[in-house]
Structures are given as C-alpha cells and as structure tokens.
Phi, psi and omega in degrees: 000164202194155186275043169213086218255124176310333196235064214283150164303113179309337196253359157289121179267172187294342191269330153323296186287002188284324198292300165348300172280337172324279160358295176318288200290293171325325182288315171271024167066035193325310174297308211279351176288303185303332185295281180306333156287322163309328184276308179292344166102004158234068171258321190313121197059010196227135170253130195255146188242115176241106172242119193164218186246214202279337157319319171298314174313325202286288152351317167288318186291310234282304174309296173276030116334305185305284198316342151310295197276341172286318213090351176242048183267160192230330144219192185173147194212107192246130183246137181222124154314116180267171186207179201252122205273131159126191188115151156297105192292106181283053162215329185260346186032078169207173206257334192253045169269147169228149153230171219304150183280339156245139172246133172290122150279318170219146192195150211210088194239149193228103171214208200238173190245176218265000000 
C-alpha cells in the first residue's frame, strides 16, 4: 500500500495530493537519479520519444522540471492546445471533472549531458 491508492480519498485537495507526490518522489530520490544520468552521460547522444495520454504528459513535465532545475536545458518547444472543458472522468467517474485548458500536443526539450 501506498499514497497513491485506486481507490484514493475523494476528499483530499490537490494541495495534499501535491505534498504527496512530493513526498513520493524525494523518498525514492527520483531528482538526484535523474541528476546522476545526467552527469554520467546517460542521456547522451540518445533521443528519448514519449508518447501516450495525459500520464505521459505528466512524466514529461516531471522529467524536464528535473533535467530544468539541474541546469542542463539548453532550449525547448512546446505546442499547446486549447481543448474543451467539462466531461466525464473515468478515473473519478463523475461529471464535474475539468480538464487543463491546455493539452500539449507536441513537445520537445533539448539539453546537454555532465
């Protein structure tokens, strides 16, 4: 068991679950790993293609946040969508779901290795 449970408290606000995922990530040093392939070179010469729905979105932003905060982006291009708010969530399966007023469609960070 874990704080990210299927069947997590409906009642938990985003600034809870954020602290959560904080939490999350600093207990398996998720930054200082990403830190040390950077530094060791293994990102180097390799294009990584990340594809998929909005976890994957999430997974990108996460990465380059780190590979940001390291210091070693060297640019970046991001194309955003607008999309149409409201809908049914199938992971909370209710009606007052919004989702983000931009969806990344393409996206593209560029940076250097250790």
């Amino acid at each position: 068991e874990g704080p990210f449970e299927s069947d997590i408290d409906r009642h938990t606000n985003s600034f809870d679950r954020g602290n959560m995922a904080l939490d999350f990530s600093n207990e398996y040093r998720a930054y200082e790993r990403v830190v040390t392939a950077l530094e060791s070179g293994a990102f180097d010469g390799r294009t990584i293609v990340m594809e998929g729905d909005s976890l994957t979105r999430q997974l990108f932003i996460s990465l380059s946040c780190m590979i940001w905060s390291a210091g070693y982006v060297d640019t970046y291009d991001i194309d955003q969508n607008e999309v149409q708010i409201g809908g049914l969530n199938s992971v909370m399966n209710n009606v007052h779901y919004e989702a983000s007023s931009k969806i990344i469609s393409r996206g593209a960070v560029y940076f250097h290795g250790g």
